[in-house]
C-alpha positions as CSV (number, residue, x, y, z in Angstrom):
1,X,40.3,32.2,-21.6
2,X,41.1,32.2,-25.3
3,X,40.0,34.4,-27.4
4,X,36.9,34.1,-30.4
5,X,39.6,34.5,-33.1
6,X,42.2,31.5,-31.0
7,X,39.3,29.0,-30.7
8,X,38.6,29.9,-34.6
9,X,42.0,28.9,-35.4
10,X,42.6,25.7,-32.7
11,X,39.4,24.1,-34.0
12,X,40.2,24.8,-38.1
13,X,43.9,23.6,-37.7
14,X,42.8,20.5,-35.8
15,X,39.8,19.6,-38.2
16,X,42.7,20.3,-41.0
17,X,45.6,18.1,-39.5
18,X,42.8,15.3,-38.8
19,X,41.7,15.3,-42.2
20,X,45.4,15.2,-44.0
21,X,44.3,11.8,-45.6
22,X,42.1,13.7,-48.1
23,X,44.8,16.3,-49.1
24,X,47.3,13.1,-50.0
25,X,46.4,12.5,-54.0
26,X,48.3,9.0,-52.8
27,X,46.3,7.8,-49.4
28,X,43.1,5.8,-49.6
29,X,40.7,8.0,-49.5
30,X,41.7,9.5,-52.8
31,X,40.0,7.6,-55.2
32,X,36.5,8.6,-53.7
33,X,37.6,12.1,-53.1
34,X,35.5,14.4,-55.0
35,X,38.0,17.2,-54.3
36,X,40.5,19.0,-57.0
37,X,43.6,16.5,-55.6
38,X,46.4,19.0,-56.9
39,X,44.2,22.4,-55.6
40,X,43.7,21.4,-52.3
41,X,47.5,20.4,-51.9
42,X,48.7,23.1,-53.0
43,X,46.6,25.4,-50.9
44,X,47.7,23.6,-47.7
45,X,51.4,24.1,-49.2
46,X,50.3,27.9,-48.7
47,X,48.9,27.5,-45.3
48,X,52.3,25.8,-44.3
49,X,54.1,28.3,-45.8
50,X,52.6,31.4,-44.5
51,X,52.4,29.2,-40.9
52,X,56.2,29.0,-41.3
53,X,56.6,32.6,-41.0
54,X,55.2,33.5,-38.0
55,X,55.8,33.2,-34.4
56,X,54.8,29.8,-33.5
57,X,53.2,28.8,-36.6
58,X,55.6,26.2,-37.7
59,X,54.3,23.5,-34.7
60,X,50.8,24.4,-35.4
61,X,50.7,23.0,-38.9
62,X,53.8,20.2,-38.1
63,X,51.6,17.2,-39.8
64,X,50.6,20.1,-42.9
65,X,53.8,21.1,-43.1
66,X,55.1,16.8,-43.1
67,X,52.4,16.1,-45.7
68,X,53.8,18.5,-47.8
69,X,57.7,17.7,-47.5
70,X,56.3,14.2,-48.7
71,X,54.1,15.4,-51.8
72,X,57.3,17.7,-52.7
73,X,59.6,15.0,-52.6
74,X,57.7,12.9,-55.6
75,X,59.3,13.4,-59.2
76,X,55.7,12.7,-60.0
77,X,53.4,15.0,-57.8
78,X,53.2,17.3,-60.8
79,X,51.8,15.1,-63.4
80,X,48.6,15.6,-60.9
81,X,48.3,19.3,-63.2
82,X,47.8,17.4,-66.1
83,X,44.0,16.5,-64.9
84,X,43.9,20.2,-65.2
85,X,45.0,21.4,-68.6
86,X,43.7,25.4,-68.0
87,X,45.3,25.7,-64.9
88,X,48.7,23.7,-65.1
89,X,51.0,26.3,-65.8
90,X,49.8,28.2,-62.6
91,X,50.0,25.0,-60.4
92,X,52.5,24.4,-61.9
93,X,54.7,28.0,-60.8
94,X,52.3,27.4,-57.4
95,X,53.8,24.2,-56.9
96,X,57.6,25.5,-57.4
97,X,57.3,29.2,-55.5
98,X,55.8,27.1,-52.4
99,X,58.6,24.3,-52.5
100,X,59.7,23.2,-48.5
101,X,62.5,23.0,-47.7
102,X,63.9,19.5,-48.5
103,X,61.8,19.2,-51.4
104,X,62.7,17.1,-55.0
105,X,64.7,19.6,-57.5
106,X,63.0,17.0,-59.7
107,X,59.6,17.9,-58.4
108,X,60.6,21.5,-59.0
109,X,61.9,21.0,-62.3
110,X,58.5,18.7,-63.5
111,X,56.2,21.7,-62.3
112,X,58.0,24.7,-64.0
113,X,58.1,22.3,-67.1
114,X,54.3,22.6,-67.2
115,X,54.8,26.1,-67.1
116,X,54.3,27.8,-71.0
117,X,56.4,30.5,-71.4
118,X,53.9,32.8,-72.6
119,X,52.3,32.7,-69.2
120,X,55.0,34.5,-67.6
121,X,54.1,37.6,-69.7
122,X,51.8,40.5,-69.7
123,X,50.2,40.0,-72.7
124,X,46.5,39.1,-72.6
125,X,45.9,39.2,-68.9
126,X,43.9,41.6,-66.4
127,X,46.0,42.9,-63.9
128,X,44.6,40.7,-61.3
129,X,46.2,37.8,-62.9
130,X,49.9,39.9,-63.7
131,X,49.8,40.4,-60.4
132,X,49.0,36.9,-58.8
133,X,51.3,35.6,-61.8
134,X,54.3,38.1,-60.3
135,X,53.9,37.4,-57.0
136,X,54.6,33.5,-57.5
137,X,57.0,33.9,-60.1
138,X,58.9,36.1,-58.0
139,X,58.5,33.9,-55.2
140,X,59.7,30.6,-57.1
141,X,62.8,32.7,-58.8
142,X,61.5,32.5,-62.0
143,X,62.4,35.3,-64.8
144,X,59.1,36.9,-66.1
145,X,58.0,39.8,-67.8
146,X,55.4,40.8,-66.0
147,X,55.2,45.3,-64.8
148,X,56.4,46.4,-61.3
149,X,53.5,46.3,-58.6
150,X,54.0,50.0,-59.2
151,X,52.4,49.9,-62.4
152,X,49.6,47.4,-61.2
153,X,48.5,49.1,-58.4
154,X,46.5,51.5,-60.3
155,X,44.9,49.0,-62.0
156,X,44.0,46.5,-59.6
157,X,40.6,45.5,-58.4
158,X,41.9,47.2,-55.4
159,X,41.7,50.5,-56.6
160,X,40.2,50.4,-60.2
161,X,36.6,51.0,-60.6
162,X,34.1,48.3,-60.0
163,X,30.8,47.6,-62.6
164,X,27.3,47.6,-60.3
165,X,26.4,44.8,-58.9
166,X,23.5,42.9,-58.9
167,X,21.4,44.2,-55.6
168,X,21.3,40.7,-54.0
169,X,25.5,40.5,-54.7
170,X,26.0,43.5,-52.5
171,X,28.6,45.9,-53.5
172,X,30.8,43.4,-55.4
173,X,29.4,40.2,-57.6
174,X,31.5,37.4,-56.2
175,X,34.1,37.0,-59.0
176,X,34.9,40.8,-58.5
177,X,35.2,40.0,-54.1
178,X,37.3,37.1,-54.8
179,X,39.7,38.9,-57.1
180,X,39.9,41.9,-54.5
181,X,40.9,39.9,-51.9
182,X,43.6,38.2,-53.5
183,X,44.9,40.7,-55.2
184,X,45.1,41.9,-51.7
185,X,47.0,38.8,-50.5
186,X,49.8,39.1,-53.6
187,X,50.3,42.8,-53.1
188,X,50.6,42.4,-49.1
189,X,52.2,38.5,-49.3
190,X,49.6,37.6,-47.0
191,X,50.5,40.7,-44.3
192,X,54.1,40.7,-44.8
193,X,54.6,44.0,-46.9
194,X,52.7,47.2,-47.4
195,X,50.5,46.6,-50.5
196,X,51.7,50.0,-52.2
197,X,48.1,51.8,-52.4
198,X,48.2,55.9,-52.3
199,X,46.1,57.0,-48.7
200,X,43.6,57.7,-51.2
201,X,43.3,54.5,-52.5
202,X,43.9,52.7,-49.7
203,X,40.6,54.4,-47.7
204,X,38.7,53.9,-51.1
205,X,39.6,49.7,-50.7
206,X,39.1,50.1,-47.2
207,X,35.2,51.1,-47.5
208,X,34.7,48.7,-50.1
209,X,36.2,45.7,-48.2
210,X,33.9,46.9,-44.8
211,X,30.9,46.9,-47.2
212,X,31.2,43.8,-48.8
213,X,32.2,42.2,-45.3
214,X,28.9,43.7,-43.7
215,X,27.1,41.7,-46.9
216,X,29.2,38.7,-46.1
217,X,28.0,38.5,-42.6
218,X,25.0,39.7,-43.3
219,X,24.3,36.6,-45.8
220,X,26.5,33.8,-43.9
221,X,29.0,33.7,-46.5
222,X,31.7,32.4,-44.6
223,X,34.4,31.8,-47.1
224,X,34.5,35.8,-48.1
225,X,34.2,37.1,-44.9
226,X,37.5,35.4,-43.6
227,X,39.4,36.1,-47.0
228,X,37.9,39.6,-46.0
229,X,38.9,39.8,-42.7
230,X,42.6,38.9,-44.0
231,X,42.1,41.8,-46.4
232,X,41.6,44.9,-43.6
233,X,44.5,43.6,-42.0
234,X,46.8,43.6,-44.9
235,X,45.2,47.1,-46.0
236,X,46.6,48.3,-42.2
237,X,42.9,47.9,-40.5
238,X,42.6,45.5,-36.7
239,X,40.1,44.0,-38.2
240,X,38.9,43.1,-34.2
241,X,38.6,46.8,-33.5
242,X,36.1,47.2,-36.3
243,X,32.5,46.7,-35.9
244,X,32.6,44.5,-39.5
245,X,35.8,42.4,-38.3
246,X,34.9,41.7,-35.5
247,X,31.4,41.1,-36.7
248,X,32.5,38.6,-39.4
249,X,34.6,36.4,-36.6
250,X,31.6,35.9,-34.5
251,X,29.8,35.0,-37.5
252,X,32.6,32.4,-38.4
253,X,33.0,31.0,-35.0
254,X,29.3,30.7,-35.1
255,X,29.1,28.3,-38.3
256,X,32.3,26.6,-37.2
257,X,31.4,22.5,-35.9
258,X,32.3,20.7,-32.8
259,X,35.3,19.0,-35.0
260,X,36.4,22.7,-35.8
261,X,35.3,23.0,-39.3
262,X,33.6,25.4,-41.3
263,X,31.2,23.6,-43.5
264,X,31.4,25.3,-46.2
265,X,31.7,28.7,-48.7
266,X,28.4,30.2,-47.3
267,X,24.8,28.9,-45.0
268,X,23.3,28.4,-48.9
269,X,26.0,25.5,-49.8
270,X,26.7,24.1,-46.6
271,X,27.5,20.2,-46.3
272,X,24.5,18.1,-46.3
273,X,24.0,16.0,-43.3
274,X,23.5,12.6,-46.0
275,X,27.3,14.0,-47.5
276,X,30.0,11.2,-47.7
277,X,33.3,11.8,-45.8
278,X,34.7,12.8,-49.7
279,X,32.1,15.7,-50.6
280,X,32.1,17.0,-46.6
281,X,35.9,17.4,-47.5
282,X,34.9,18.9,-50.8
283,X,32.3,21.0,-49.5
284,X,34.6,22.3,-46.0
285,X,38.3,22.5,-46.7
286,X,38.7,25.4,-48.1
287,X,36.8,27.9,-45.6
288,X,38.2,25.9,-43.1
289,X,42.1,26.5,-44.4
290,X,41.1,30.4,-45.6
291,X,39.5,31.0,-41.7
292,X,42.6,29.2,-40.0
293,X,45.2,31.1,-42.5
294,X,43.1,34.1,-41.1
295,X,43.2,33.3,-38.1
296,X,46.8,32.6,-37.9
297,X,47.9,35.8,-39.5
298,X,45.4,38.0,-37.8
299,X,46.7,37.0,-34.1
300,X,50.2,37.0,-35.0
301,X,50.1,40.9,-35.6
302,X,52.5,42.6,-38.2
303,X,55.9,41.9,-38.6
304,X,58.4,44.1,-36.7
């Protein structure tokens, strides 16, 4: 019988392979999508690409992993980051450090031209965003002049202190959650390498993450608790041998639908049963990817 966290994947990766149409900036649905068109590519380019690393992940995501080949193959998939002026230099290194194999050197080329060299430097970010900003660059084979992870570490929101939050935000407001847990992802390449934390600091994130996950499921938020999930396992935790892992899957394959998706970031901005096909997709692709991603990772265990 399969397991909680298997059924949690099946359903998300069907619901996400059924709904390719929205991800394609060029299909029919697009011009009623209410979605971010170069975003939510780009983030299935990730779920392909961490997919294409594990055991059996490839055929699992064979029409993601299609879709993409074709976006990556257009000279003119990258004039898509222009709609986006504050964030095209990072779709832009995004777009090159997840390039399939097969894909357009002209596609390539376009996307690190929206790149502005300044952005590849230290000056003027947090470490949260050195970090992220390394781990494609490095990825994509781009020079940069961003510090080692040994000199982020320290400073990460993995280890650096945390401001109180609000009581109703538990530990962590949700900027400060979402930047722990992928700051997580970039240190550990989504459960590839050891993130580089001190036993110290490491059982110091560890708490914190258990905390905030308890909150998570305590308050339906779906979307953190499987970015969460991710996060114990790349800090070294089974997430289904702890009370707050294994907690936070039932909670997700609780608010998961017949078609396998997860309608949304949390119970409080769920889809609306009067939503058109556009803002369901809108609403539910991303806690759908982020739980089958999850999932996917999760199950395959660590690499040998």
């Amino acid at each position: 019988m399969p397991s909680t966290l298997d059924q949690l994947s099946d359903g998300a990766l069907d619901w996400l392979g059924g709904s390719l149409d929205h991800f394609d900036p060029y299909s029919s649905s697009a011009p009623s999508a209410t979605h971010a068109k170069a975003k939510a590519a780009l983030e299935l380019a990730l779920l392909c690409h961490c997919a294409s690393r594990l055991d059996g992940g490839p055929g699992r995501t064979a029409g993601a992993t299609a879709l993409v080949r074709t976006l990556w193959r257009r000279p003119d998939f990258p004039e898509l980051f222009d709609a986006h002026p504050g964030h095209a230099s990072t779709y832009g290194l995004i777009c090159a450090a997840l390039a399939p194999e097969g894909a357009d050197a002209s596609c390539r080329s376009a996307a690190l031209a929206r790149v502005d060299p300044g952005f590849l430097s230290p000056r003027g970010k947090s470490a949260y965003q050195r970090i992220e900003i390394r781990h494609y660059a490095d990825k994509a084979g781009v020079r940069h002049t961003i510090e080692p992870y040994a000199a982020l570490v320290p400073l990460s929101p993995l280890v650096a202190d945390h401001p109180p939050a609000p009581d109703d935000e538990g530990p962590l407001t949700t900027p400060q959650a979402y930047a722990l847990t992928h700051t997580a992802f970039y240190l550990g390449d989504f459960g590839r390498t050891d993130p580089g934390l001190t036993d110290e600091a490491g059982a110091r994130a560890g708490d914190l993450v258990r905390r905030m996950l308890d909150h998570s499921v305590a308050h339906d938020r779906w979307d953190l608790a499987a970015e969460l999930v991710l996060t114990q396992f790349i800090l070294g935790t089974d997430p289904l041998r702890t009370p707050s892992g294994t907690a936070a899957v039932e909670c997700l394959a609780k608010a998961q639908l017949s078609d396998g998706s997860i309608p949304g970031r949390s119970a409080a901005l769920r889809a609306g049963e009067s939503d058109t096909a556009g803002e369901f997709f809108r609403r539910a692709y991303h806690t759908t990817l982020v739980t089958a991603l999850m999932a996917l990772i999760v199950s395959s265990g660590r690499p040998s």
